[in-house]
N, C-alpha and C positions, 0 to 999 in steps of 0.2 A: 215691266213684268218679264221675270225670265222665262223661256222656252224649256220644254222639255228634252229629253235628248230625243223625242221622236217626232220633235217640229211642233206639237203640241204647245200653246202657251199652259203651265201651272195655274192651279186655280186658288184666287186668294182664299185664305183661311178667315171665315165671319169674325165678326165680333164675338158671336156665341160661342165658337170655338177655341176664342182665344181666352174667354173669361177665368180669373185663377182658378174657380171651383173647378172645371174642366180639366184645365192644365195636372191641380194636386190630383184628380181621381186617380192619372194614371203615373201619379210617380209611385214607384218601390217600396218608398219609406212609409212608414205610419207616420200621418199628421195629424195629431187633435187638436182642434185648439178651444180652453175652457175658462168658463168668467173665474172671476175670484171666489165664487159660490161652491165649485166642484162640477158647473151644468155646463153639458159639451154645447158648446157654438157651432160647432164644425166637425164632420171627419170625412176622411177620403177613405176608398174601399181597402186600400192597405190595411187601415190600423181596423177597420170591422174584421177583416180575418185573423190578426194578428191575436185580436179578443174574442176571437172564435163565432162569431156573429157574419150572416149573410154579404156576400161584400157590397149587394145593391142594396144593404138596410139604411134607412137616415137615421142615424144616431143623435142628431142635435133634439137636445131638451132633455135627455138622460144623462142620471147623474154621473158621475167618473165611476162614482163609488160602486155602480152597476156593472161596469165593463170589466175591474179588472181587480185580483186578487185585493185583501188587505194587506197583507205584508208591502206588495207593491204599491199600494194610494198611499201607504204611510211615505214611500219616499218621494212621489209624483205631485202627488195633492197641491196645487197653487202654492197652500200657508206652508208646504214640507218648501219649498224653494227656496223660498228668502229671495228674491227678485225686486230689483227697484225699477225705476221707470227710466234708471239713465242706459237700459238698452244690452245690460249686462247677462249672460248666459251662464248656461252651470252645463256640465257634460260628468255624465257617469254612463257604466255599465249593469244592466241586470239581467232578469230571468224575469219572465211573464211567470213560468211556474204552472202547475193546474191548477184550473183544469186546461189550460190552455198549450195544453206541451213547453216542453223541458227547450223552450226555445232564447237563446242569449240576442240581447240586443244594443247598442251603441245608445243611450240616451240624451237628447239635447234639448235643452228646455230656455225660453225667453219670454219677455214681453210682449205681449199683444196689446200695440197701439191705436187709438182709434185716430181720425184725419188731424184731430187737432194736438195730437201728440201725448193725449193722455192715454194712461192703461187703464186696459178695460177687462183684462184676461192673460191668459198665460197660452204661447205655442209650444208644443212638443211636438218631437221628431224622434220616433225608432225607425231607428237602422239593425236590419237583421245580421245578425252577426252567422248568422250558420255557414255562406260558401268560404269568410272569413276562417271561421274554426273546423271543414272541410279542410281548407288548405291546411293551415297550420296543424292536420292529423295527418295529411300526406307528407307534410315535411318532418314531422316528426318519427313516420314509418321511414323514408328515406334516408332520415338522422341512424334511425337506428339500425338500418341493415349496413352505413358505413359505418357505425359505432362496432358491429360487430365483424365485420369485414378486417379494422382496425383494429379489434381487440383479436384477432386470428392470425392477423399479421405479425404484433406483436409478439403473439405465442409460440410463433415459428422464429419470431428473430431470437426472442431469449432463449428457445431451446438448444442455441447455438451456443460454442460453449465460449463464444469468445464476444467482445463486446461491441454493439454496430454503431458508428455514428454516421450522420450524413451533412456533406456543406454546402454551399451554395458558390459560385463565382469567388464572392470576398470573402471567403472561407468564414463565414458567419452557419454556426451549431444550428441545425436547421429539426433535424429528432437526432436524440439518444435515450440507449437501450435501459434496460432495466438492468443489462449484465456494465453497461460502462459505470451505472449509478454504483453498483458496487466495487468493480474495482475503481473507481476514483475518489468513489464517497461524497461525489457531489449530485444532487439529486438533477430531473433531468429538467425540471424549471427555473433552474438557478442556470443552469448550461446552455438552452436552446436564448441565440437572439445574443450570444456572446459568441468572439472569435475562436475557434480551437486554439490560438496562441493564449487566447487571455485564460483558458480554460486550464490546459492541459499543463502549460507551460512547459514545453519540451525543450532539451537541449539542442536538438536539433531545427527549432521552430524557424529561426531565422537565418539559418545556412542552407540547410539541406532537406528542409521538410519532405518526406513523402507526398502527401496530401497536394501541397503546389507543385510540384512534380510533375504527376497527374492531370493538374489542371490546366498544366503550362504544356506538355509536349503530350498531354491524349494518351500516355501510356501506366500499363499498370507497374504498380510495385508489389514486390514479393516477400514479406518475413523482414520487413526493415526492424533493425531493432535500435529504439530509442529507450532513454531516461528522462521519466516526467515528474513532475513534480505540482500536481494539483492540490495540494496542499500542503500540510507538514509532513504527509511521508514522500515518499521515494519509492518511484513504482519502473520496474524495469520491463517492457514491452515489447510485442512485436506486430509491428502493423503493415496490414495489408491493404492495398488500395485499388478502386475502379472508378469509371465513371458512370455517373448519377444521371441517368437517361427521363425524361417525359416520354408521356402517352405516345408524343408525336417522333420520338427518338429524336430530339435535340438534349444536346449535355446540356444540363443545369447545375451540375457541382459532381460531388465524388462520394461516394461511400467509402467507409475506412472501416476496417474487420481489425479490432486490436488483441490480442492473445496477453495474457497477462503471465509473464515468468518472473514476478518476481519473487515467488517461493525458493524458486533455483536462484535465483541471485544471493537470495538474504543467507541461502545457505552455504553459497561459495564465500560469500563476505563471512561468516562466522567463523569456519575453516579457513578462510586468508587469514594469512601471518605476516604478509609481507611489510604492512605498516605497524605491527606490533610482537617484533620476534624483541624475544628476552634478549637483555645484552649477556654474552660472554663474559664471565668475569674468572680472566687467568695471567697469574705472574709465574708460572711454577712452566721449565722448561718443557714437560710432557705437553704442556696444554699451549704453550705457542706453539710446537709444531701443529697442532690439530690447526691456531688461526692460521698459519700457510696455508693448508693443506683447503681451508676455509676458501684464503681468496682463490687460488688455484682452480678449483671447483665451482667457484661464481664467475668465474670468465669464460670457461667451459660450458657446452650442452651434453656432455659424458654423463653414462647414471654415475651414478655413485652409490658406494654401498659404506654406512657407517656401524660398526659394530662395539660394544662395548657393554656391561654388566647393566642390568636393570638402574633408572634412575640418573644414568651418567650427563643425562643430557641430548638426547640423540634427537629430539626431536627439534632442543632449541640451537643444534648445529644444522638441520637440515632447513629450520625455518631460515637463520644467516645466510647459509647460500642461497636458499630464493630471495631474500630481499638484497643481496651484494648483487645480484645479476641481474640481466635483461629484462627476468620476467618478473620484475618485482612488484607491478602493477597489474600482474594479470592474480589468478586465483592459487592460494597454497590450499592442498586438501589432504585431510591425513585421516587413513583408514587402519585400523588396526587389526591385523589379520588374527590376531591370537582370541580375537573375542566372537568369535562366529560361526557356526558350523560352514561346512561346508556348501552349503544350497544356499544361506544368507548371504553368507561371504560373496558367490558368485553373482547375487542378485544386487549386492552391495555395489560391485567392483563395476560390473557391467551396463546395472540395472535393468528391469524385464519391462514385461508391455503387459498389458492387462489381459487377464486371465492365463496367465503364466503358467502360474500352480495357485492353489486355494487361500484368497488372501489377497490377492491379488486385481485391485479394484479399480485401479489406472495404470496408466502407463508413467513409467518412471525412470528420470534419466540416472544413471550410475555415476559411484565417483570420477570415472574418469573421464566420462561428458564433461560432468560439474568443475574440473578439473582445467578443459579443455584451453591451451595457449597458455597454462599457468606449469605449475609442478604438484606431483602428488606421492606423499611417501608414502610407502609400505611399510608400516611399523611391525615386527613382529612376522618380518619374511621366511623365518625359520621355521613357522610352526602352521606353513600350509600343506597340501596334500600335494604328493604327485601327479593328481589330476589337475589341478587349479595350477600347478606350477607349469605343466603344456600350453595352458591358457594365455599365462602370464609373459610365457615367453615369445607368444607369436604376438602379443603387444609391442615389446621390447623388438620385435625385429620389422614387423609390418606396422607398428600404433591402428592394429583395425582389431575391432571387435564386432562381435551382437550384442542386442541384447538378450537374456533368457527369455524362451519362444520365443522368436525374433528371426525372421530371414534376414532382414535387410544390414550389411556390412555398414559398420560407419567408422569414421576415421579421425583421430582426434590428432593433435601436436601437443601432445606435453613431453614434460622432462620427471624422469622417475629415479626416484631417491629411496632406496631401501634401508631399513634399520632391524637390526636383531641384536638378541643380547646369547645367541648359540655360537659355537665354531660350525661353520659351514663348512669348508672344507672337509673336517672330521666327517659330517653330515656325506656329504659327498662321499666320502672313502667307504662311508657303511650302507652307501644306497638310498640313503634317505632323502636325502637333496638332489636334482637336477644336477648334473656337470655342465651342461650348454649354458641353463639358467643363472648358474653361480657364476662364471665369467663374464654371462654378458651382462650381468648387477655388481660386480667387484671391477669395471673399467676403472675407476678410482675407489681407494678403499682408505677409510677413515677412520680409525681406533681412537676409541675414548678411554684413559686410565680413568681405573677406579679413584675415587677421592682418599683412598689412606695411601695413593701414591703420588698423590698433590697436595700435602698438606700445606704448602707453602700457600697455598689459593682461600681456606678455610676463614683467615680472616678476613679476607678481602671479602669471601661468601658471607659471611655472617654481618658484615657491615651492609652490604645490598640488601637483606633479607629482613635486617632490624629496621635499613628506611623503608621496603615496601611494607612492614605492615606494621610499624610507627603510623601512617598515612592512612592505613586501614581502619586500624581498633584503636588507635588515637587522633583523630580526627578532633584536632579545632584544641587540642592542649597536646600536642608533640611535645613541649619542654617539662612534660609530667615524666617522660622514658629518659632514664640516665645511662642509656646502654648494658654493656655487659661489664661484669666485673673480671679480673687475672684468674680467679679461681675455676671460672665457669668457661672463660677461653682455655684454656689449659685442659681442663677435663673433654672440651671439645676436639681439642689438638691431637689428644691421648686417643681417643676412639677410631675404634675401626673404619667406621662407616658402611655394613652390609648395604643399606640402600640408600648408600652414596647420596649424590646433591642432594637429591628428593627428601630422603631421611634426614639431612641437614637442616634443610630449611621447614619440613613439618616441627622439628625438634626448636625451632627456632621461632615459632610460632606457637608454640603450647608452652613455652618460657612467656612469652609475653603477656598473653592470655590470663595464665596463670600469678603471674609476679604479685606480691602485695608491697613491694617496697620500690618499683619502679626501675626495676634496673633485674639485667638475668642473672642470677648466683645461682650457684650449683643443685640448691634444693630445688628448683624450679624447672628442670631439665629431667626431658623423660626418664622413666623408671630404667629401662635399655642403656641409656648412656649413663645413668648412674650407676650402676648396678655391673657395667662392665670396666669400669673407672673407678677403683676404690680410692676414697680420697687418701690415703695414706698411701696408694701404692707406687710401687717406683715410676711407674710411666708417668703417672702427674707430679710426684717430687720433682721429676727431672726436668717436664715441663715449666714448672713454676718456678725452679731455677734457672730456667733459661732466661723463663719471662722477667724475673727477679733483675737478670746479667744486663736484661737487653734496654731496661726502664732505668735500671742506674747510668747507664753510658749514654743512653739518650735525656736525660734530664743535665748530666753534665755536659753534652755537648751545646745542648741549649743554652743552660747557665756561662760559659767561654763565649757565648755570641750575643747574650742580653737577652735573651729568648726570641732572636729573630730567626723567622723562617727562612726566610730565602738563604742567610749565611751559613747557616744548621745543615740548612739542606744541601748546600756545594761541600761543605765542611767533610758531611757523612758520605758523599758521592750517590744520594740517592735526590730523587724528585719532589717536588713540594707536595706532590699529593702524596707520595709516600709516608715523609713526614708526619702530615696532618693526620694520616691514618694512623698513622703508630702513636703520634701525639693522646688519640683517642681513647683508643684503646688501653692505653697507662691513666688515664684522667687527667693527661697533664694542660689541656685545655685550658683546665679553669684555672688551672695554679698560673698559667702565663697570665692571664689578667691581674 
């Protein structure tokens, strides 16, 4: 017998005390146990309270059907069980119900064997479920003040205008924002539990990542800018990085603040020319001196100023020198000063900050931000004010600007390339133009002749302008366009050109458009160049004479060589693509076959 702790021996507990009736009185759970009839054998004080009944009542020899709602005998009742005698149990959940209170209980039901192992009844056991569904109301209060806690969090992260993620050690997506969901367009269940490499796919993921950065030396980064590519687009960003502290301040990962520019990007790339400037097409002496004057000026970081009549081409000589030079990967941006008043123009040029003037809803970067490391022309430099031209020229001298309402000075590197179709000078003489301005935009100065003083170039234009838009409005049958005919070159040759290339190749485009017989003759060429081109009159006689001279001597020079090119072509001292072009243009193509 053990001792007590007070030196006392414990006193054994009777037999009466250990008897089960005894034991069940004082367990927790309701126990009844009833024959196969419905008539209680047994209950302990649990289950009398449970059925609202005295807990010192004897219940044995009352029927079930007495104790406890119908709804519930219909699922309790012995025959509701289906119980065999190999000892097998059933377990559900209900509600006693009234009158009994709205009380939930664990229900478990078996066999009642008597010594020789047969059944003789059925035990049940409720278990109260209420400090159960207490807790589960406390944890559900506590769910929901973090649920709210976390939706307040979230509401302060999205109202940021930029997007949050956060990572862990092995830079595994741990949350992201609602603002990353949109500029990535991947939702934030698809991202959280993947790598930010596997996510974002950044160019920088596996050289230079910010994010490991942070991770690696404990320091932040500031306005990193990367190109991502989370799925089929291309998104241009700027990400800023900390470390991702616990309750207890140990780092556990990084936070990344991502700013999304690629609106500026997509718009500097549409504005870039550098991988898509027109080619030059010039044999006529005027126009190779411009290509010197071309490469000249792409070797150089000098502005340059190109002048010449509406249409000459000014924009597609100023795109060649940004793509012949240095900066032919950074950004070409071309603002046209003739289209804008003057408040736009400077809102254009500089760009403002929100709430500027009215209208004015964010902050926005100007072309020459947009610009920045690239080149930007002035198209239409002629037709600014003397106000905006002071502006222009403490660019040209400092590259510092504001922007409108704007304190703060910001400082770009570009190279500027001015274009007008005025004499500035003139301009100059009568006050209208800047003198300081005009010099320091004319350090190299580019003239472009008009096209009725290059006609030597005309056909070589007309053969460019028939393949690009052969390719355009003939897509997928090219061999339906049979080019131009002598007649309708000729009447081309004859024309002035007031709006030079431009006019050329619009003209040149409303023939093909228009043509019913596959090929441009004369009736198919605007009303303008018909109309100043009479077919009878001397200037096409003379041309179609020429062209007459030049198609007989070159069919016989071919004929003396068997129609080979290469011989034709040393023979006449000209180049086999010369040839072939002239070949073309007579139709003697098909005749060499």
């Amino acid at each position: 017998m053990n001792d007590r702790a007070d030196g006392e021996p414990m006193a054994r507990p009777t037999d009466r005390q250990l008897a089960p009736e005894r034991i069940l009185a004082h367990v927790t759970d309701g126990i009844v146990i009833v024959d196969d009839a419905g008539r209680v054998l047994y209950a302990n004080r649990a289950f009398a309270e449970m059925v609202g009944r005295p807990a010192d009542e004897d219940l044995a020899g009352r029927q079930l059907a007495e104790l406890v709602a119908p709804d519930v005998l219909e699922r309790i009742a012995p025959e509701a069980l289906e119980l065999d005698d190999a000892g097998t149990q059933v377990h559900f959940n209900l509600c006693l119900g009234e009158p009994h209170g709205q009380c939930s209980y664990c229900f478990t039901a078996g066999p009642f064997l008597d010594e020789q192992g047969r059944r003789i009844g059925v035990i049940e056991n409720f278990r109260s479920m209420d400090r159960l569904r207490d807790m589960i109301l406390e944890l559900e209060e506590v769910n929901a003040v973090i649920r709210r806690e976390k939706e307040r969090t979230e509401q302060i992260v999205d109202s940021i205008g930029d997007g949050v993620l956060t990572v862990d050690h092995d830079r595994v997506i741990r949350s992201f924002s609602r603002r990353m969901e949109r500029i990535t367009g991947i939702a934030a269940q698809d991202a959280i539990g993947r790598t930010c490499m596997d996510v974002l796919r950044g160019e920088k993921c596996e050289t230079d990542c910010p994010l490991s950065w942070t991770l690696e030396h404990g320091q932040p980064v500031d306005g990193c800018r990367e190109r991502l590519a989370p799925g089929e687009r291309e998104l241009w960003v700027e990400i800023t990085t900390a470390q991702l502290r616990d309750e207890t301040d140990h780092v556990v990962g990084v936070t990344a603040f991502v700013a999304d520019r690629t609106e500026v990007w997509t718009l500097r790339r549409q504005l870039d020319g550098a991988r898509g400037a027109r080619p030059i097409i010039a044999e006529s002496p005027a126009m190779q001196k411009v290509l010197q004057q071309i490469e000249t000026a792409a070797d150089s970081a000098v502005t340059v100023l190109i002048t010449g009549e509406s249409g000459t081409g000014k924009e597609v000589v100023a795109r060649a020198i940004h793509a012949a030079g240095p900066r032919r990967d950074r950004p070409f941006v071309v603002v046209n000063c003739a289209a804008l008043t003057d408040t736009l123009l400077e809102s254009e040029l500089f760009g403002h900050v929100r709430g500027a003037f009215t209208g004015a809803v964010r902050d926005k970067p100007g072309r020459f931000e947009l610009a920045d490391g690239g080149t930007i022309l002035l198209d239409e430099i002629g037709d600014t004010s003397p106000a905006l031209q002071a502006k222009l020229l403490r660019v040209l001298q400092d590259k510092q600007f504001e922007r409108v309402g704007d304190t703060r000075t910001r400082q770009v590197d570009v190279r500027i390339i001015a274009a007008t179709n005025r004499d500035l000078a003139a301009d100059v003489a009568t006050g209208r133009f800047r003198e300081d301005l005009y010099y320091r935009l004319a350090v190299l100065a580019i003239h472009l002749p008009p096209l009725r003083e290059r006609r030597d170039d005309i056909p070589l234009l007309v053969e460019h302008f028939i393949d690009k838009f052969r390719r355009r409005h003939y897509a997928g049958r090219e061999d339906e366009f049979r080019g131009i005919s002598n007649r309708a070159m000729a009447m081309l040759l004859a024309y002035d050109w007031p709006g030079n290339v431009r006019e050329l190749e619009h003209a040149i485009e409303v023939a093909m458009i228009t043509t019913t017989t596959g090929r441009i003759e004369r009736e198919f060429l605007p009303e303008a160049v018909r109309g100043a081109t009479s077919p009878g009159g001397p200037a096409v006689a003379g041309r179609e004479a020429v062209g007459s001279d030049e198609e007989r001597e070159l069919e016989q020079a071919l004929a003396r060589n068997r129609w080979n090119v290469s011989r034709t072509a040393r023979e006449l001292g000209i180049s086999r693509t010369t040839l072939w072009r002239r070949m073309r243009r007579y139709d003697l193509v098909e005749r060499r076959r």
